[in-house]
KEZAVO-404219 format. One record per residue (C-alpha): residue number from 1; residue in one letter; x, y, z negated. Coordinates in nm, 3 decimals, always signed. Example, Ala and Ser with C-alpha at 12.3 -4.5 7.8 and 13.67 -1.06 7.14 Angstrom:
BEGIN
(1, 'a', (+1.230, -0.450, -0.780)),
(2, 's', (+1.367, -0.106, -0.714)),
END
This chain:
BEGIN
(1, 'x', (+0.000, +0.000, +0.000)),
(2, 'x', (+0.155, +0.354, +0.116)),
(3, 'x', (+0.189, +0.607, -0.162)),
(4, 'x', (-0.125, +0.820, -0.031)),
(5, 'x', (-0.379, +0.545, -0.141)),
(6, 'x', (-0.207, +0.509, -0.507)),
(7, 'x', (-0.227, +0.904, -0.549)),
(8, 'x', (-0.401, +0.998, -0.859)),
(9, 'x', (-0.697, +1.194, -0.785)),
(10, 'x', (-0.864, +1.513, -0.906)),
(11, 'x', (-1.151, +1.755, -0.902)),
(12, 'x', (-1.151, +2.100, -0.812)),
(13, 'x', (-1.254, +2.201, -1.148)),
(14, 'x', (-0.991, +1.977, -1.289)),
(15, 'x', (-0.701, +2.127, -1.079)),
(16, 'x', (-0.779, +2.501, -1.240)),
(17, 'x', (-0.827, +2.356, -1.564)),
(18, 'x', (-0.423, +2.207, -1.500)),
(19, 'x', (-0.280, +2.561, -1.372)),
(20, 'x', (+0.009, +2.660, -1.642)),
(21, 'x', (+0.062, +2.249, -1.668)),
(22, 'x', (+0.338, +2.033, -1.606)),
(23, 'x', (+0.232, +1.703, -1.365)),
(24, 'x', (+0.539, +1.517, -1.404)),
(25, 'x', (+0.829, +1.396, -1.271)),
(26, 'x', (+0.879, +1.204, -0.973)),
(27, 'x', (+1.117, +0.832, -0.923)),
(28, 'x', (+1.486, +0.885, -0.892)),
(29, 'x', (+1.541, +0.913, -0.453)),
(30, 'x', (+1.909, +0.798, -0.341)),
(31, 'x', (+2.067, +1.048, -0.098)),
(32, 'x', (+2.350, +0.816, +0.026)),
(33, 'x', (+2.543, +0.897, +0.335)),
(34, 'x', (+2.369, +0.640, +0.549)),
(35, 'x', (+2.072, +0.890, +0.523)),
(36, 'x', (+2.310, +1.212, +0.550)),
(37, 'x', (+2.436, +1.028, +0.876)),
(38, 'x', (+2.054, +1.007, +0.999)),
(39, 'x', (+1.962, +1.349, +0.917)),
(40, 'x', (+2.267, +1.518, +1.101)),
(41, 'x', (+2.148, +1.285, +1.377)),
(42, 'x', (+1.790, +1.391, +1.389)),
(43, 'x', (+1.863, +1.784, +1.350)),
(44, 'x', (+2.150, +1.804, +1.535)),
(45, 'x', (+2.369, +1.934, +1.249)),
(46, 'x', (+2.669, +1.689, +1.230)),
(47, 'x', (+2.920, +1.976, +1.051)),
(48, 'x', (+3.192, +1.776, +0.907)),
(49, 'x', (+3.096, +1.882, +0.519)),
(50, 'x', (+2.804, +1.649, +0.588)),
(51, 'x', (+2.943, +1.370, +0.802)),
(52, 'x', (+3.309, +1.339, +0.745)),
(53, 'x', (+3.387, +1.264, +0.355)),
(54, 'x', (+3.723, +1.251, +0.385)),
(55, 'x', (+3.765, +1.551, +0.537)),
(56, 'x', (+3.499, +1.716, +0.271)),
(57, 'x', (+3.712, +1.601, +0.003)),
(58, 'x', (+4.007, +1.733, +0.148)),
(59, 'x', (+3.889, +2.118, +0.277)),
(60, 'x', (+3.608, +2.185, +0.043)),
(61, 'x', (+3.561, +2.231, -0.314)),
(62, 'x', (+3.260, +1.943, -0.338)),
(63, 'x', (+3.516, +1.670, -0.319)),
(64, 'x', (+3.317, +1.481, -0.052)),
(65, 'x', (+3.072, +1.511, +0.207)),
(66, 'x', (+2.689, +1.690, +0.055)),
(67, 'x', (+2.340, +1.651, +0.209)),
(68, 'x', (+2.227, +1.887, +0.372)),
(69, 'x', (+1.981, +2.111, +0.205)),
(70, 'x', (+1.721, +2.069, +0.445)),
(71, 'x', (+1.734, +1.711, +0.381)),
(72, 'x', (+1.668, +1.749, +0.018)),
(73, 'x', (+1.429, +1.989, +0.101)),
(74, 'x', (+1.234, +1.697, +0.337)),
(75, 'x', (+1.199, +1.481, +0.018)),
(76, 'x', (+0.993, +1.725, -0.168)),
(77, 'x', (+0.676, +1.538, +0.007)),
(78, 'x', (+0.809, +1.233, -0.140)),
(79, 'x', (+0.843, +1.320, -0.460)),
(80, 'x', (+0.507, +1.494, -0.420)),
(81, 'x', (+0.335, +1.204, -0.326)),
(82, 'x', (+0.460, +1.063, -0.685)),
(83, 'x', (+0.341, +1.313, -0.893)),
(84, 'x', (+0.063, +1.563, -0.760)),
(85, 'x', (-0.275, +1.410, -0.689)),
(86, 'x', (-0.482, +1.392, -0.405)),
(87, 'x', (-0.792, +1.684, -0.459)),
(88, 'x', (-1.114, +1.494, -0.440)),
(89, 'x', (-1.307, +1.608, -0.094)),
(90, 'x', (-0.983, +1.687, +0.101)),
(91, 'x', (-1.019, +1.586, +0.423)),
(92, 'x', (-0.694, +1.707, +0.495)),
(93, 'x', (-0.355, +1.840, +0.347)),
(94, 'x', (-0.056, +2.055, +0.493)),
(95, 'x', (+0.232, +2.171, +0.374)),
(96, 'x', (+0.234, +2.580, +0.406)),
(97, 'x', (+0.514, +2.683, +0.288)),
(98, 'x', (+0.726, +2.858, -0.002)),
(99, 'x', (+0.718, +3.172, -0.156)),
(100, 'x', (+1.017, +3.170, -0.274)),
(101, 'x', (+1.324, +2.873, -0.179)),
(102, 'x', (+1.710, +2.855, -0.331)),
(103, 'x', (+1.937, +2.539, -0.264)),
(104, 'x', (+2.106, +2.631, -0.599)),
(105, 'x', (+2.368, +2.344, -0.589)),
(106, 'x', (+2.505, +2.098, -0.374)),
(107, 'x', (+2.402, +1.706, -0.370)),
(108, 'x', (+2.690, +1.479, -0.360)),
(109, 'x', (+2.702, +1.161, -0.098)),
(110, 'x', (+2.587, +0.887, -0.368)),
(111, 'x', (+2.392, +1.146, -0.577)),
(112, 'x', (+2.005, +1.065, -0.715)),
(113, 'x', (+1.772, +1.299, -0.710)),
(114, 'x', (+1.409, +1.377, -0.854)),
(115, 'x', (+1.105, +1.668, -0.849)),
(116, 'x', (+0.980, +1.777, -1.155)),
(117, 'x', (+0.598, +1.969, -1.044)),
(118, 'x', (+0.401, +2.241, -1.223)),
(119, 'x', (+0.072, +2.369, -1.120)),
(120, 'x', (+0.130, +2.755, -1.078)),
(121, 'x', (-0.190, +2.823, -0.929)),
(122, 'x', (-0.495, +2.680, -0.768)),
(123, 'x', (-0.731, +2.866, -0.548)),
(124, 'x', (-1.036, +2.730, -0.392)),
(125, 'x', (-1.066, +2.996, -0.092)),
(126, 'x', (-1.337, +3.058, +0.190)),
(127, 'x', (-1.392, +2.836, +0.439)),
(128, 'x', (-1.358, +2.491, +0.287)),
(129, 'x', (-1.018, +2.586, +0.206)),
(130, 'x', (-0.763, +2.521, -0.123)),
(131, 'x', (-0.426, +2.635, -0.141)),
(132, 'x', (-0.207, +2.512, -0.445)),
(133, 'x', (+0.127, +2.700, -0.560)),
(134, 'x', (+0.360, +2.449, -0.724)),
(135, 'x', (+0.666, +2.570, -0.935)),
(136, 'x', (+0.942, +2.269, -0.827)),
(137, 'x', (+1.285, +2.180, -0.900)),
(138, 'x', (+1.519, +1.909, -0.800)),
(139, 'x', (+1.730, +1.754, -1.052)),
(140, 'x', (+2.057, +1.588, -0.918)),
(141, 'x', (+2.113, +1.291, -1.191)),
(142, 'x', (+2.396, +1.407, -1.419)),
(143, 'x', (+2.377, +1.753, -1.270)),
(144, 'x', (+2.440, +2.087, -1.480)),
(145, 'x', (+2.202, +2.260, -1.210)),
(146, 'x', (+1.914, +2.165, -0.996)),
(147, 'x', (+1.920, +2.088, -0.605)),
(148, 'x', (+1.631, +2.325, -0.523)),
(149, 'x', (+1.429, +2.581, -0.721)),
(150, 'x', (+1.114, +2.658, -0.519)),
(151, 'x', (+0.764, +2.786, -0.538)),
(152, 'x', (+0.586, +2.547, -0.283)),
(153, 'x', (+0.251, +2.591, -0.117)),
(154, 'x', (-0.016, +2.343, -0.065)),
(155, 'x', (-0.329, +2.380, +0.155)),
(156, 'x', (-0.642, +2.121, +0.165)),
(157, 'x', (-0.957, +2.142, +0.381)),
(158, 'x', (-1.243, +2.032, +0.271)),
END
């Protein structure tokens, strides 16, 4: 079964009743290079501080090769899947964006990672239409600093 149909589910009412809340933390997510590799692949970005780890350790001050941020970025709908729950009525769910985004320090080749969520806001707007602001960091296990600190939008249709 695909993480969408094992989604916790909530009400409208229940979402505002959650703004200010915390709803958890998702699974540890292993950012090996293997998926670095992919990801250069896909997008096209193959710089060497991503794709060669010898040379990383060498010329940089990560000592190895880092994911790329908009690869840690992608796994924010992962980690949402884990943790925020499906709004009861939604016929359908985007992404929509941040308000505000900063890749505040680098993931390691080898690294674990992890979203912690908090409902900043929930809006039930016109035209069928929800839009959720989540407060969201990733943790890097070990890590004095998070990955990402972001405030991430959320839209639903109903």
């Amino acid at each position: 079964m695909d993480a969408l149909n094992t989604r916790s589910r909530a009400t409208l009412d229940e979402m505002r009743a959650r703004i200010g809340t915390e709803f958890g933390v998702s699974e540890w997510m292993l950012i090996d290079q293997a998926m670095i590799n992919q990801f250069a692949k896909l997008t096209q970005d193959e710089y060497f501080i991503h794709t060669d780890p010898e040379r990383a350790a060498r010329e940089t001050p990560h000592g190895g090769s880092i994911a790329h941020g908009f690869l840690t970025l992608s796994l924010l709908a992962q980690m949402g899947y884990q943790v925020c729950p499906l709004v009861d009525g939604t016929l359908s769910g985007v992404n929509y964006g941040f308000n505000r985004l900063r890749f505040v320090s680098a993931v390691r080749s080898g690294s674990r990672v992890r979203g912690h969520f908090r409902l900043k806001d929930f809006e039930v707007q016109p035209g069928k239409r929800w839009t959720a602001t989540w407060d969201v960091s990733v943790e890097i296990e070990g890590g004095d600093k998070p990955a990402i600190v972001a405030e991430w939008l959320g839209a639903g249709f109903l």
